[in-house]
LUMBA-839315 format. One record per residue (C-alpha): residue number from 1; x, y, z negated; residue in three letters. Coordinates in nm, 3 decimals, always signed. Example, Ala and Ser with C-alpha at 12.3 -4.5 7.8 and 13.67 -1.06 7.14 Angstrom:
LUMBA-839315
   pos        c1        c2        c3   code
     1    +1.230    -0.450    -0.780    ALA
     2    +1.367    -0.106    -0.714    SER
end
This chain:
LUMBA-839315
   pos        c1        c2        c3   code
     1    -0.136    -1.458    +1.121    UNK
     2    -0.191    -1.888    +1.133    UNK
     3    -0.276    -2.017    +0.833    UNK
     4    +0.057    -2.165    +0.841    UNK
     5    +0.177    -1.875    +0.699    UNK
     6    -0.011    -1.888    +0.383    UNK
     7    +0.101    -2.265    +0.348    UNK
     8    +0.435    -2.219    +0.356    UNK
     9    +0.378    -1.914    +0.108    UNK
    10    +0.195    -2.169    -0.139    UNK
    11    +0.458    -2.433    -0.144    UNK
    12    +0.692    -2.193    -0.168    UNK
    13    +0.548    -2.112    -0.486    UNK
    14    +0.488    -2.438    -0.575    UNK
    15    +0.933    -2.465    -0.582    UNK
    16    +0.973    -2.225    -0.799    UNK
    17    +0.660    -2.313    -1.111    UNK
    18    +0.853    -2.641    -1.120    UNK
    19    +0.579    -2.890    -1.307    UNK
    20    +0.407    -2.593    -1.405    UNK
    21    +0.030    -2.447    -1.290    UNK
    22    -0.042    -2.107    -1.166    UNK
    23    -0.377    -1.940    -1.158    UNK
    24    -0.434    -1.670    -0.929    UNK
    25    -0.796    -1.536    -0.889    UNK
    26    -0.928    -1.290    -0.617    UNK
    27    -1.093    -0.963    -0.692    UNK
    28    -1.453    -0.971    -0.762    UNK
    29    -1.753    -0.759    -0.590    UNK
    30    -1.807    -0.438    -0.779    UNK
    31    -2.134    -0.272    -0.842    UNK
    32    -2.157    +0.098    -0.687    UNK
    33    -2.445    +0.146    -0.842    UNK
    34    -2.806    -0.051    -0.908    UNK
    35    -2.837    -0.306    -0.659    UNK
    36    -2.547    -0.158    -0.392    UNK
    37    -2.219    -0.294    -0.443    UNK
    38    -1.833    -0.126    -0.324    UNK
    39    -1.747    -0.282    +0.013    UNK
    40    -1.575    -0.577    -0.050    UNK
    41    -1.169    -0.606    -0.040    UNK
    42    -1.000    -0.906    -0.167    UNK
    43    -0.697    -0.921    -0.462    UNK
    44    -0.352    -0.859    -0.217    UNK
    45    -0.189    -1.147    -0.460    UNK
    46    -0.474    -1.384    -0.338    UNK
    47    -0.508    -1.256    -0.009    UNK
    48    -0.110    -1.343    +0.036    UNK
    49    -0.117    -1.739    -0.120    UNK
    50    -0.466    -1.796    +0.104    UNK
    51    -0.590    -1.555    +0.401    UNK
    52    -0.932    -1.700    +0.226    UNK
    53    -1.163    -1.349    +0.236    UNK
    54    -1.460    -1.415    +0.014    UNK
    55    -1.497    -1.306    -0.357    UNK
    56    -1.590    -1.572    -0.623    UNK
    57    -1.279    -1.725    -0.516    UNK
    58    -0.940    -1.917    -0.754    UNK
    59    -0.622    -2.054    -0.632    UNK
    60    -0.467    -2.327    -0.924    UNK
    61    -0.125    -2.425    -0.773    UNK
    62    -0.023    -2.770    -0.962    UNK
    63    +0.322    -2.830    -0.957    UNK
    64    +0.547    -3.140    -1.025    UNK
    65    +0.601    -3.465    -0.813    UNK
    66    +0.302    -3.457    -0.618    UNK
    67    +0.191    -3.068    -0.587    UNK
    68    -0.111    -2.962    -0.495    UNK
    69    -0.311    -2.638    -0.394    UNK
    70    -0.661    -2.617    -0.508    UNK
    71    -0.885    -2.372    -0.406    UNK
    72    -1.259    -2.314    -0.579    UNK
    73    -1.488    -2.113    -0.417    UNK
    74    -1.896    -2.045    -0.372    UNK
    75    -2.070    -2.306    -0.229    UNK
    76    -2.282    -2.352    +0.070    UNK
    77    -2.612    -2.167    +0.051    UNK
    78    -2.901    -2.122    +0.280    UNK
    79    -3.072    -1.873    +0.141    UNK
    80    -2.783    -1.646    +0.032    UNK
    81    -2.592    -1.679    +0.391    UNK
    82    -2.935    -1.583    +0.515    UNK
    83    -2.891    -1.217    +0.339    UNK
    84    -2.581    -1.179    +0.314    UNK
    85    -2.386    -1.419    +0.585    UNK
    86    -2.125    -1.709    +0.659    UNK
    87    -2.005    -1.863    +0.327    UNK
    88    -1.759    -2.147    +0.408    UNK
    89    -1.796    -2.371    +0.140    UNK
    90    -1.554    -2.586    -0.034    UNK
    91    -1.548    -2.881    +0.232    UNK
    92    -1.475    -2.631    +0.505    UNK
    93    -1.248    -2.400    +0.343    UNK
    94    -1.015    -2.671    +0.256    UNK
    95    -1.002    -2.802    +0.627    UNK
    96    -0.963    -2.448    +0.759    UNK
    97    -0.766    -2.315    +0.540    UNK
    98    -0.507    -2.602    +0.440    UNK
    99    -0.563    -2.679    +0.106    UNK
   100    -0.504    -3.041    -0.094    UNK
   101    -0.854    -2.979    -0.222    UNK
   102    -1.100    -2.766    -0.322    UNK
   103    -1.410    -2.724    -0.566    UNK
   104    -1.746    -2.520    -0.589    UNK
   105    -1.675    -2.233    -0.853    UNK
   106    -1.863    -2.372    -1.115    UNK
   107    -1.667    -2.602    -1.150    UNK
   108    -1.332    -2.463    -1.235    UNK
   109    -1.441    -2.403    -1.621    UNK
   110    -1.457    -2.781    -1.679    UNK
   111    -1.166    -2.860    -1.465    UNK
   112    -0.910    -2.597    -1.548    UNK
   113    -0.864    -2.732    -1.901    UNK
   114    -0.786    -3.111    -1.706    UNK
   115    -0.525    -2.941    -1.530    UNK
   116    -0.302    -2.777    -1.759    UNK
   117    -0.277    -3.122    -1.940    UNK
   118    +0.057    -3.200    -2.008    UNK
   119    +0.211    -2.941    -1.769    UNK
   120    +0.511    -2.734    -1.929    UNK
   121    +0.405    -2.387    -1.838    UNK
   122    +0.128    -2.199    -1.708    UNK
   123    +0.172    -1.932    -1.439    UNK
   124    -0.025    -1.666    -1.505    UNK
   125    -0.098    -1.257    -1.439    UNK
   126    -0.107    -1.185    -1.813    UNK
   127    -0.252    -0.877    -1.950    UNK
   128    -0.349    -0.740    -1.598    UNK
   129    -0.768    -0.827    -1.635    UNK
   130    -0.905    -0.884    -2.004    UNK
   131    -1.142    -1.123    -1.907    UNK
   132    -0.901    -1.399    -1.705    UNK
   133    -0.678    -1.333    -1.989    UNK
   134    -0.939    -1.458    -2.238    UNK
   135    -1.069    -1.753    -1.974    UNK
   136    -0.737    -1.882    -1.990    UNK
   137    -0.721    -1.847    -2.357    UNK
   138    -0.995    -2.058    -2.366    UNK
   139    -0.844    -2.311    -2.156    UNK
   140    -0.557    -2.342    -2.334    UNK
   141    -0.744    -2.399    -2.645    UNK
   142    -0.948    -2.645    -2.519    UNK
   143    -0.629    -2.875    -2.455    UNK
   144    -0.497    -2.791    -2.780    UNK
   145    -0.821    -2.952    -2.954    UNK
   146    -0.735    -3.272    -2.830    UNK
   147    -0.343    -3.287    -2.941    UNK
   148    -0.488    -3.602    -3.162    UNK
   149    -0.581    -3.777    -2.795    UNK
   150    -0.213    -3.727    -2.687    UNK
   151    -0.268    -3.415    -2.462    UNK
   152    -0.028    -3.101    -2.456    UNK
   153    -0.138    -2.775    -2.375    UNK
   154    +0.148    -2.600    -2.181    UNK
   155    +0.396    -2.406    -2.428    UNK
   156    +0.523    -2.144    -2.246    UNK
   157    +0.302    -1.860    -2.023    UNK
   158    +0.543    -1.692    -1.729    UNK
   159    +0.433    -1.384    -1.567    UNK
   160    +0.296    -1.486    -1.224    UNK
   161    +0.339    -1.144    -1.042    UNK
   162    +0.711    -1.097    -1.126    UNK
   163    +0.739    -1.416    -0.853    UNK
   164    +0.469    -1.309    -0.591    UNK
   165    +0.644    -0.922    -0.617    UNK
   166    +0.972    -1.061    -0.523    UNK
   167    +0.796    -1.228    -0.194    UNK
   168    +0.619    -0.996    -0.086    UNK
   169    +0.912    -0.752    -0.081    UNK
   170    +1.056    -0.948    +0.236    UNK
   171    +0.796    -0.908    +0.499    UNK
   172    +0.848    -1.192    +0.829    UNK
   173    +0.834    -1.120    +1.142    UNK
   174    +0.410    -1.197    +1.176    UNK
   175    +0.397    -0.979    +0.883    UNK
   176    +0.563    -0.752    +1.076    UNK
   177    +0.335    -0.765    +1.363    UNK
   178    +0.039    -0.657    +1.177    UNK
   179    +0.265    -0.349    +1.019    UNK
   180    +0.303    -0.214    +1.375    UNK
   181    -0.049    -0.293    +1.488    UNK
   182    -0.173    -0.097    +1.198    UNK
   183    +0.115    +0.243    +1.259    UNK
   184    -0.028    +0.224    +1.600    UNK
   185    -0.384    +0.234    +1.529    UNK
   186    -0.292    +0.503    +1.252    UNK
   187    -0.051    +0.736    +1.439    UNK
   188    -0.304    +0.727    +1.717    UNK
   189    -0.566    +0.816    +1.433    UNK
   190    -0.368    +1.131    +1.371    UNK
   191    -0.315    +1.221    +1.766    UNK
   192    -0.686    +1.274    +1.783    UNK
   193    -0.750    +1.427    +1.471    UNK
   194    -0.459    +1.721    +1.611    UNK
   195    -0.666    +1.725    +1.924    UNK
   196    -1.014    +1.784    +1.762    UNK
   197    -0.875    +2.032    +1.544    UNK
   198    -0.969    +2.411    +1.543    UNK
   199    -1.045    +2.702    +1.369    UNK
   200    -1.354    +2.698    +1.132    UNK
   201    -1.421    +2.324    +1.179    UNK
   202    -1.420    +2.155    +0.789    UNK
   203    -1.157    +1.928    +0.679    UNK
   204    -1.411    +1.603    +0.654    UNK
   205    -1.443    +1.701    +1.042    UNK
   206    -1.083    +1.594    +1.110    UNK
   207    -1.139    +1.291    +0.872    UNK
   208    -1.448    +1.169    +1.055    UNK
   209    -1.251    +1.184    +1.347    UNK
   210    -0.974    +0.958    +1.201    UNK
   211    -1.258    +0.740    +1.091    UNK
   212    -1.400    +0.720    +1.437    UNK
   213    -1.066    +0.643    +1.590    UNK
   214    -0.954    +0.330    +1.316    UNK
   215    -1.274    +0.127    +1.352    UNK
   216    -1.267    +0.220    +1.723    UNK
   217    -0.934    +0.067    +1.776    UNK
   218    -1.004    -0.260    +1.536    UNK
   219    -0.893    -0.190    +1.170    UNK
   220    -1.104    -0.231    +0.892    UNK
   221    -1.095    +0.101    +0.744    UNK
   222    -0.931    +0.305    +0.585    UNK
   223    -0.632    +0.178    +0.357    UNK
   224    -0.699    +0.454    +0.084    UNK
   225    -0.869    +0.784    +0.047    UNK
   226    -0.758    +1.024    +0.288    UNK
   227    -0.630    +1.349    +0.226    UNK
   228    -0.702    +1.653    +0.487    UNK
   229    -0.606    +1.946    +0.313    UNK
   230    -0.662    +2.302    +0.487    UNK
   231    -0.391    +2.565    +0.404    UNK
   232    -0.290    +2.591    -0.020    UNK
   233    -0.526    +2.260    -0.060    UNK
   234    -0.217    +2.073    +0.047    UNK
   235    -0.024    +2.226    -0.212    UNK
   236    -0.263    +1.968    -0.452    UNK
   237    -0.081    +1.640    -0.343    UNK
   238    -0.350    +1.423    -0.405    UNK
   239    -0.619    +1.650    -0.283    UNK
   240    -0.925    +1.442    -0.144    UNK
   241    -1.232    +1.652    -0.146    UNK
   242    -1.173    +1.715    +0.232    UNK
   243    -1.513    +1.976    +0.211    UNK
   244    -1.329    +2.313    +0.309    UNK
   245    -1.336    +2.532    +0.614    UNK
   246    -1.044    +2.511    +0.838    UNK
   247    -0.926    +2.843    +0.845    UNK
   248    -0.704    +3.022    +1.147    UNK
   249    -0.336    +3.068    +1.118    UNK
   250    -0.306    +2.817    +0.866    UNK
   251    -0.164    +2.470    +0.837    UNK
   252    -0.346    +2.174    +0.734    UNK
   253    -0.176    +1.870    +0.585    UNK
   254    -0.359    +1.497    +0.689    UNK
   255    -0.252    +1.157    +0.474    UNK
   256    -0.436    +0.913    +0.619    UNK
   257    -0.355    +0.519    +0.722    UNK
   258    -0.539    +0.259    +0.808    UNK
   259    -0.597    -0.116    +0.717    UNK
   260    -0.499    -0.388    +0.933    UNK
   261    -0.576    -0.792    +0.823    UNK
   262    -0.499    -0.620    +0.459    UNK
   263    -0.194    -0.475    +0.595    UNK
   264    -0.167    -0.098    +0.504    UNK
   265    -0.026    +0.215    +0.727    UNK
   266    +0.071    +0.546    +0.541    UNK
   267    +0.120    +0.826    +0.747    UNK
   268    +0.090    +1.228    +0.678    UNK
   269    +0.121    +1.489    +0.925    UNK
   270    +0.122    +1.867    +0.882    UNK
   271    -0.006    +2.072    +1.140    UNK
   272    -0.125    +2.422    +1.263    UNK
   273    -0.524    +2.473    +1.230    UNK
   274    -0.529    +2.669    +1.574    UNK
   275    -0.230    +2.482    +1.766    UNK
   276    +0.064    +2.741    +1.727    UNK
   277    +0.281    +2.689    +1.444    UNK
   278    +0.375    +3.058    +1.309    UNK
   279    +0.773    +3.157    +1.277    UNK
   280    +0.760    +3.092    +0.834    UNK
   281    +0.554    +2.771    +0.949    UNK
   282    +0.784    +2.638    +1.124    UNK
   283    +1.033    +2.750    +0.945    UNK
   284    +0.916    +2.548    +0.642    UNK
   285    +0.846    +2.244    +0.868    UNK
   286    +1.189    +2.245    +1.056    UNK
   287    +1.331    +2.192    +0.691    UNK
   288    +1.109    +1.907    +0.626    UNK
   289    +1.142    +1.744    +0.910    UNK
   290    +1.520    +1.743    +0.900    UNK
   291    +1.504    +1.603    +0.511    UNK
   292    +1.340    +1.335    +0.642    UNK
   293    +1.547    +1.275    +0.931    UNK
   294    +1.846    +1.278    +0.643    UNK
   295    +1.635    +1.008    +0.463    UNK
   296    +1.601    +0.782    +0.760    UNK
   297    +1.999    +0.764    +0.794    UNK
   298    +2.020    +0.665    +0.445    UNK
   299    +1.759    +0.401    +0.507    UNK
   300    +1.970    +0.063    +0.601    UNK
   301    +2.049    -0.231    +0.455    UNK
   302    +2.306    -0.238    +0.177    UNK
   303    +2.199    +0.088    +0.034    UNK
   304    +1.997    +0.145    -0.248    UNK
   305    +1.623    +0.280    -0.276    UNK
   306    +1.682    +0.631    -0.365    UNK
   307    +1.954    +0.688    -0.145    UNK
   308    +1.698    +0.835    +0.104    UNK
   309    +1.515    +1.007    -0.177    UNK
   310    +1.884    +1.192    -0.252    UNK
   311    +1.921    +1.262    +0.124    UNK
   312    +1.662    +1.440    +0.170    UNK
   313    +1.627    +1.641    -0.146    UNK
   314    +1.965    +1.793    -0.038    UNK
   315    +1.819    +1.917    +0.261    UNK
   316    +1.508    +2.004    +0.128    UNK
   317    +1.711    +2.249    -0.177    UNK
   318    +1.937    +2.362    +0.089    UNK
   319    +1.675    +2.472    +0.313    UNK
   320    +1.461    +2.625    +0.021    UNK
   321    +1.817    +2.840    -0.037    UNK
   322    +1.782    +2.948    +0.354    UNK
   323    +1.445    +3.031    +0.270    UNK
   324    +1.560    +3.235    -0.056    UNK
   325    +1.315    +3.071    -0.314    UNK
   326    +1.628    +2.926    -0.499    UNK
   327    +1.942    +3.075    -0.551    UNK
   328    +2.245    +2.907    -0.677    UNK
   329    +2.526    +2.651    -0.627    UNK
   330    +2.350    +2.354    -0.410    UNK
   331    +2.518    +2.117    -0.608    UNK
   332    +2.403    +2.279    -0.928    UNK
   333    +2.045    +2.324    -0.795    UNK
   334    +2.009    +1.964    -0.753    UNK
   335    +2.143    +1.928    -1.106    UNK
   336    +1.935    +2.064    -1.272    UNK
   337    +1.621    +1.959    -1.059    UNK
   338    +1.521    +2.372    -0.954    UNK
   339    +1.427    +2.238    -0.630    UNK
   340    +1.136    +1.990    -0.806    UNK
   341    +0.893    +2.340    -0.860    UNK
   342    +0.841    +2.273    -0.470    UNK
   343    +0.918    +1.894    -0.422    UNK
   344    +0.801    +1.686    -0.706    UNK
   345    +0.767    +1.355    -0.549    UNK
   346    +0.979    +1.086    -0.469    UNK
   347    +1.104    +1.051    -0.092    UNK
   348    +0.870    +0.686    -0.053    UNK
   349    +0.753    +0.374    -0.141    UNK
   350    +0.736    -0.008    -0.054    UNK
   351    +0.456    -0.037    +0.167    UNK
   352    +0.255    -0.383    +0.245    UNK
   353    -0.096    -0.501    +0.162    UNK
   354    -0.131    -0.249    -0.106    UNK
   355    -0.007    +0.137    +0.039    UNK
   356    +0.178    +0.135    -0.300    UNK
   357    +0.290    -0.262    -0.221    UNK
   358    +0.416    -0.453    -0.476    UNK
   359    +0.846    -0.503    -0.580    UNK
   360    +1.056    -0.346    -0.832    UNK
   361    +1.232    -0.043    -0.766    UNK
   362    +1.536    -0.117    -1.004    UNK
   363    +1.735    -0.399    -1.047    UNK
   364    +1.828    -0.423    -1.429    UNK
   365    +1.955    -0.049    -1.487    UNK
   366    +2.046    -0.011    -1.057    UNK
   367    +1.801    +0.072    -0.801    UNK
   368    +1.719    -0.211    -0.547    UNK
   369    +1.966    -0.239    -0.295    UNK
   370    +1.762    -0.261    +0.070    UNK
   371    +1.728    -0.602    +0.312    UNK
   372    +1.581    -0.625    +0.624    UNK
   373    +1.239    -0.686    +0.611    UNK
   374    +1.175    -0.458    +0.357    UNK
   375    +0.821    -0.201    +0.429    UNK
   376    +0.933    +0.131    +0.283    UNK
   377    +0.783    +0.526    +0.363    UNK
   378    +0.965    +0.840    +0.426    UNK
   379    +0.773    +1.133    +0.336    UNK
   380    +0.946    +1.439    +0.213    UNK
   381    +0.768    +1.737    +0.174    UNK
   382    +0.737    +2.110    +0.053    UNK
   383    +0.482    +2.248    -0.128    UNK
   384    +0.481    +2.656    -0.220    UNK
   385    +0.235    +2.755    -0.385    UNK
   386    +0.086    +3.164    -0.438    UNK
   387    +0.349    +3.317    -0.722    UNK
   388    +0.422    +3.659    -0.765    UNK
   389    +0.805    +3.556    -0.640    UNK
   390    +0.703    +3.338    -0.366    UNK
   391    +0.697    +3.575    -0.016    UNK
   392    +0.342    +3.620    +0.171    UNK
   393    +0.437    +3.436    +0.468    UNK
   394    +0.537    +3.121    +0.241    UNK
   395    +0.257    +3.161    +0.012    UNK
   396    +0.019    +2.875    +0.002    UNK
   397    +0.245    +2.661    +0.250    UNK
   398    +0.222    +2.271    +0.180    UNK
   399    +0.405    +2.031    +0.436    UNK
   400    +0.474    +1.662    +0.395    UNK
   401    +0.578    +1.423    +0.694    UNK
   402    +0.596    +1.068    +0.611    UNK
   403    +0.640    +0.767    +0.823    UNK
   404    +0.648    +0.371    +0.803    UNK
   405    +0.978    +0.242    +0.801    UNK
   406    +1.098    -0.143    +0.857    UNK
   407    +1.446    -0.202    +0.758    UNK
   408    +1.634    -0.426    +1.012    UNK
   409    +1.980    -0.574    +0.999    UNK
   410    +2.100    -0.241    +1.153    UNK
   411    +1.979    +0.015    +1.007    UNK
   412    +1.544    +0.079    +1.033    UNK
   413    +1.280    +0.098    +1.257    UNK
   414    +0.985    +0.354    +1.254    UNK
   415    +0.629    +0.205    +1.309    UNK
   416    +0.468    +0.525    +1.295    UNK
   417    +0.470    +0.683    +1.636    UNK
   418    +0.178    +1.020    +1.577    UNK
   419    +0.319    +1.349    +1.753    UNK
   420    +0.563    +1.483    +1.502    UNK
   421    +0.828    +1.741    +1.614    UNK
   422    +0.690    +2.100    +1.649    UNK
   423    +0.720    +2.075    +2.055    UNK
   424    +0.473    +1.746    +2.073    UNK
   425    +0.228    +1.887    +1.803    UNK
   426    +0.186    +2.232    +1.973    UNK
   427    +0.164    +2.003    +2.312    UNK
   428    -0.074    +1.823    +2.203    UNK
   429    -0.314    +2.073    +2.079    UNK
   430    -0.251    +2.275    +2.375    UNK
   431    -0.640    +2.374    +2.467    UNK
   432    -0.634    +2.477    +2.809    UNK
end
């Protein structure tokens, strides 16, 4: 992605804070403990006004007649760059990066004060970090004690993230790009994982093999912690301790996706531990799979978010009928939610540089009606856990498929491409 991109983002922006000033910070480095800090990932919000990657790093947007985009950030330093690398230093950054100017960090205390002079409203993420809300306060307040020198403190604070959400909802075409280079790395993340897999291996075996294949193929890691979940551990849908045997005739469940130039894939696959799915397996997985198939065809532009989710829970209830762990009218079923004791998730989720991206999901009291562009996932599942009415064969079967999902004038596109039908899993696993 050019930094023409984040440009046109900015002045974007810029439009709609009118003579105002927004302040939008990047995340800072966290200690992991003593001396050894988290690996570094910078604020999405940031990340999507500046493609600027290091930490100690503010964007003020100054709006009005003559706009500007100011960026402060470390400065150059010998000694630091020495241990710890390439620092680019205001007079570079704002050259490489396209901004009207830009400052060494220090300096923003004395100069954000001079900049909300006499500007109407401040932009601003309120209430989301404690200690920018209280730097702020104290930038406001020093413009307020000089109201006897003719200066005005801005009157009116507008929440910042309510304007970025609604931007980053529509992704463009290079946005796009990166979406599909990240599926492809992902999906072929979980094609090797399938291949590795057999019978008494652990579950952090399969995720080292994801890991292998991500950085192999260019991403920067993972985009959250991944889930590989042998047999009932994938009944526990957020299940990351990934330190259990793999055992034979069971399934095991992978969520895993990558990170692309802060661009996240989501993808789960569920899959046989020895390659062969067994009949109440598949079974189980044939229902799944055709929920989410459902959700797909209600996944188009002009209808609304949980149209998908609706699809495929009346699959899902209708299949668990087949399977004779409900009984009942569907229609009632649904009703009265019976089917949520084995699918208690929503069908997806907007997807972007966060795997839980940023938008709203309702529109005043109606969900939000779908537009091209939009990043969404379509992972319905089923999860039956042991129960003294719950049949051996079913017992401690968990099953979620979930794939990235561009809508398009159309209808949608799937980025994910990992094997995914019964067929192409059981081909390839095939150990001959």
């Amino acid at each position: 992605m050019s930094h023409a991109h984040f440009l046109a983002r900015r002045k974007r922006l810029l439009q709609t804070i009118g003579d105002g000033v927004a302040i939008i910070p990047t995340a800072p480095e966290v200690v992991r403990n003593r001396d050894a800090h988290y690996p570094y990932r910078f604020d999405s919000y940031f990340w999507y006004l500046t493609g600027f990657p290091e930490p100690e790093a503010v964007l003020v947007l100054v709006g009005g007649k003559k706009p500007k985009s100011i960026l402060f950030c470390r400065e150059k330093h010998e000694e630091r760059e020495i241990w710890d690398g390439y620092r680019y230093g205001p007079k570079a950054a704002k050259t490489a990066f396209g901004f009207d100017a830009a400052y060494p960090i220090e300096q923003l205390e004395k100069k954000l004060p001079e900049l909300l002079v006499d500007r109407s409203t401040l932009w601003h993420a309120l209430g989301h970090d404690a200690e920018w809300d209280a730097r702020i306060a104290k930038a406001l307040n020093a413009v307020r004690a000089q109201s006897r020198a003719g200066k005005r403190a801005p009157r009116a604070i507008h929440e910042l993230r309510a304007e970025l959400d609604a931007m980053r909802l529509i992704k463009d075409d290079a946005e796009a790009a990166i979406q599909q280079r990240a599926a492809d790395i992902a999906s072929a993340g979980h094609a090797r994982a399938m291949r590795a897999c057999r019978p008494g291996m652990a579950e952090y075996e399969l995720e080292a093999e994801l890991s292998y294949e991500f950085r192999k193929r260019g991403a920067d890691g993972h985009a959250y912690t991944p889930i590989v979940a042998g047999g009932a551990n994938a009944c526990v849908l957020h299940y990351v301790e990934n330190d259990k045997l793999l055992n034979d005739h069971t399934l095991v469940l992978i969520d895993a996706g990558c990170e692309v130039a802060g661009y996240a894939a989501d993808i789960t696959r569920t899959f046989p531990v020895n390659g062969r799915f067994s009949a109440a397996q598949k079974d189980v997985y044939e229902i799944v799979l055709a929920a989410q198939n459902a959700a797909f065809a209600a996944t188009a532009p002009g209808r609304h978010f949980m149209e998908a989710h609706d699809a495929a829970v009346r699959v899902l209830t209708e299949g668990l009928v087949d399977l004779k762990l409900l009984s009942g009218d569907l229609d009632n079923l649904i009703e009265k939610g019976d089917f949520r004791r084995f699918y208690m998730h929503r069908t997806g989720h907007w997807l972007g540089l966060d795997v839980h991206d940023a938008g709203e999901y309702k529109d005043g009291e109606q969900w939000t009606v779908l537009q091209p562009g939009m990043t969404v996932t379509v992972e319905p599942g089923l999860y039956i856990r042991p129960a003294a009415d719950v049949p051996a064969a079913l017992a401690g079967i968990g099953i979620r498929i979930e794939d990235d999902v561009r809508v398009t004038a159309e209808g949608c596109d799937v980025y994910t491409t990992a094997p995914k039908t019964v067929a192409e899993i059981e081909e390839v696993m095939r150990h001959d």
